[in-house]
N, C-alpha and C positions, 0 to 999 in steps of 0.2 A: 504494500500500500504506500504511495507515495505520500509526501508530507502535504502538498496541492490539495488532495482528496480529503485528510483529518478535518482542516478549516470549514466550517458550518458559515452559513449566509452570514448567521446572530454574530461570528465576531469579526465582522466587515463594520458592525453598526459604530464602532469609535469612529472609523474613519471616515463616517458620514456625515455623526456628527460633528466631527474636526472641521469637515469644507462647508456644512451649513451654519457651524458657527462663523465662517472666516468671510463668507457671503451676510450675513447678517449684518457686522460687522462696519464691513466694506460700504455695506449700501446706508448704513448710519449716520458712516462720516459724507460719505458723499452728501446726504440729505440736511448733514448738519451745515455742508458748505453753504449749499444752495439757497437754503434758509438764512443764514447772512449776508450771501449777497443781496437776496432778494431784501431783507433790513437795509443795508450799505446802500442800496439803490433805491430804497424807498426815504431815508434819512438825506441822502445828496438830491432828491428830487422833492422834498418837505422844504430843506432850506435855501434852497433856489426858488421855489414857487411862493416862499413868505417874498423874499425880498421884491420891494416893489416895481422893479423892472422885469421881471418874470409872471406871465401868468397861464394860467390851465392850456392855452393852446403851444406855449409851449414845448406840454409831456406829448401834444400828437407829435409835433416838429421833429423831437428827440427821438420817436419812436418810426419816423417816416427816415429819419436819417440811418437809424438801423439797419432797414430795413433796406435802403442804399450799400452800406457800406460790408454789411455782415448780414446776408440774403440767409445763413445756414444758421443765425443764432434765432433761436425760438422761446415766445414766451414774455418778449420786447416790444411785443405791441401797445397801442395805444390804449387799450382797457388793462394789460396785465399791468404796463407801468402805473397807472390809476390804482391797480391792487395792490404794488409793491410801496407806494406811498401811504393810501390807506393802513396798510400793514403796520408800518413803522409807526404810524401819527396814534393807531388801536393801544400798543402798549407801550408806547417813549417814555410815559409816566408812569408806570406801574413797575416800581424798583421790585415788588415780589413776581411778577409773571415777566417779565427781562431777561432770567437766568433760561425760566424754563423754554422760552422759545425756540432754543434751536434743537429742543428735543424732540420735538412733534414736527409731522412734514407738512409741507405747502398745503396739500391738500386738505390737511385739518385743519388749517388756520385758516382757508376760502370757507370752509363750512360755520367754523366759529363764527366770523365776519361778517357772514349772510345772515346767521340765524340768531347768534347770539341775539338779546335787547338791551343790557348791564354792562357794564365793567364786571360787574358782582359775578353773573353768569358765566362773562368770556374769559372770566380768572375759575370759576369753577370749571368749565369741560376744559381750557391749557391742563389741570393738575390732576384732572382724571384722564385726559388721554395720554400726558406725559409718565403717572402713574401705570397703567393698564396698558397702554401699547395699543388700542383698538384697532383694530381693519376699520378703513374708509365706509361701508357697511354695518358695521356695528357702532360707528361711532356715528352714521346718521340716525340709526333705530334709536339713541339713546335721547336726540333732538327730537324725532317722531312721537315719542313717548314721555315728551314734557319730564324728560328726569331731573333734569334741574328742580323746577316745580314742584316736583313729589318730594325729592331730598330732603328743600328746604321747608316746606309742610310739615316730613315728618320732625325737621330739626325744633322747630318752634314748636312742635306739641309737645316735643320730649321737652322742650325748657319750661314750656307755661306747665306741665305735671309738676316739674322738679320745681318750680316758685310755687306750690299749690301747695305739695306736702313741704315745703320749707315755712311757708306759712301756716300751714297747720299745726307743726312739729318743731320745725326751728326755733317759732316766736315764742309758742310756751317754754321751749328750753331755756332758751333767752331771758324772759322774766323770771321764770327762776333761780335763774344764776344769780340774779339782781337781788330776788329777796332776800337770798341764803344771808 
């Protein structure tokens, strides 16, 4: 029996999961790049269109001259640059969801963008999909299904419970501590 023949499929599986970790990986950093350019290009196209010689037409200009100069780069259009400025202006100000932006790809931050209504919201699904890792599909079903909305429902029932028996049970404690 040769040594080729011993080896069973099952211990092939390191070496699977070796290349699917190393793909995983790969496409993390590439998405973590992409997502800063797309900040980098939305932050140079924010404080060009504040100053008052620049305005809205322009991101078409910038985006017409792209499309002259680099026919092969995609994504440079007049509405994505629109989104790549958007993007950057959504969280400039939010020192807490700034970190996590380049953890999540393009494609959940168009969905956030669109759907979100809050700061509050679009800081909750950043930390649940940067948390969770969602597929593009699961992380729409989770907007389908108002879970923001439910979440925070149930967070507020669970606090107005908790000030209910604090008030029932805390305040007598309370006054008896005072008469002791």
């Amino acid at each position: 029996m040769s040594k080729v023949e011993v080896l069973s499929e099952s211990s092939f599986d390191e070496l699977v999961l070796m290349i699917a970790s190393a793909r995983n990986r790969a496409w993390q950093a590439v998405n973590a790049e992409l997502v800063t350019l797309y900040w980098n290009v939305g932050k140079w196209l924010s404080d060009k269109c504040a100053n008052a010689d620049w305005g809205d037409k322009t991101i078409k200009t910038i985006a017409e001259y792209i499309a002259r100069q680099r026919p092969d780069l995609k994504g440079f259009s007049r509405p994505g640059l629109y989104r790549m400025r958007q993007f950057y202006e959504f969280y400039k100000d939010d020192e807490f969801v700034s970190p996590l932006v380049r953890q999540i790809d393009w494609t959940h931050h168009l969905i956030i963008m669109a759907r979100a209504k809050s700061p509050e919201e679009r800081r909750f699904y950043v930390e649940k999909c940067a948390a969770e890792h969602c597929s593009k599909r699961n992380f729409e079903r989770l907007f389908d299904s108002s879970f923001y909305e439910r979440q925070r429902w149930l967070l507020l029932t669970s606090l107005r419970c908790r000030i209910r028996i604090f008030c029932r049970t805390g305040f007598v404690r309370l006054r008896n501590s005072f008469l002791r």
